[in-house]
C-alpha positions in Angstrom: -96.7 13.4 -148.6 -96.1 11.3 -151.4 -94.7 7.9 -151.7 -92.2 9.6 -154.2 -91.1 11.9 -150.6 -92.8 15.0 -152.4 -95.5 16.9 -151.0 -98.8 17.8 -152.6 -99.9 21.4 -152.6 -102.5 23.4 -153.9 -101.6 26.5 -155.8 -103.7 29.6 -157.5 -102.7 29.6 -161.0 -102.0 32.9 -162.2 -103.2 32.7 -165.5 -106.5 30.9 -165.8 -107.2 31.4 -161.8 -107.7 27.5 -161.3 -106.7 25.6 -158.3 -103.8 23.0 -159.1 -102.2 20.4 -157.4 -98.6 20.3 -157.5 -95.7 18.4 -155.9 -92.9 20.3 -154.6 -89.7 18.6 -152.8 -90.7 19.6 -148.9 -86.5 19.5 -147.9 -84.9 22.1 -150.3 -85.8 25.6 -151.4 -86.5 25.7 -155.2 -87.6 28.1 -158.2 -88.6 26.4 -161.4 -91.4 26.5 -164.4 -94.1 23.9 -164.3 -96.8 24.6 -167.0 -100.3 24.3 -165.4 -102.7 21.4 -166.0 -105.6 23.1 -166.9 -104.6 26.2 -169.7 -100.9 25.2 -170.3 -99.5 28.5 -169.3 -96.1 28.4 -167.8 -96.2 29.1 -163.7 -92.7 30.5 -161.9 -93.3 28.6 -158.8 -91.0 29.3 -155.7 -90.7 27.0 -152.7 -89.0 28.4 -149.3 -88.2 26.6 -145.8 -88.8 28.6 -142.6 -88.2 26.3 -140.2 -90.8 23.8 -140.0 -92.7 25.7 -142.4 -92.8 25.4 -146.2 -94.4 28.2 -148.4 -95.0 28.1 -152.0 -95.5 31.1 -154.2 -97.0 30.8 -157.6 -97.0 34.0 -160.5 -96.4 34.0 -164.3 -93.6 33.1 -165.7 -92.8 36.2 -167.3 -93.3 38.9 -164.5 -90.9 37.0 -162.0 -90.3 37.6 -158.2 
């Protein structure tokens, strides 16, 4: 975790197939757009709490969950 309180995870972007580091808040379930660092493309990424668990999905922004 972060000093900021966010946690640091690796994601597949869709576009360019790179592996990117994002932060993601690890206490509240979230969708958003983050562009990806390496081709610029825009990511819909989707953070969900089960439990103890956090998962993070990543896909293009325009195809959507």
């Amino acid at each position: 975790m972060s000093e900021s309180g966010l946690l640091e995870k690796d994601i597949t972007c869709p576009f360019c197939w790179e592996l990117i580091l994002i932060l993601v808040e690890p206490f509240e379930a979230q969708t958003y757009t983050e562009d990806c660092s390496v081709c610029c493309h825009p990511i819909l990424i989707r953070t969900e709490i089960f439990g103890e668990d956090l998962i993070v999905s990543a896909t293009q922004e325009d195809e959507g969950f």
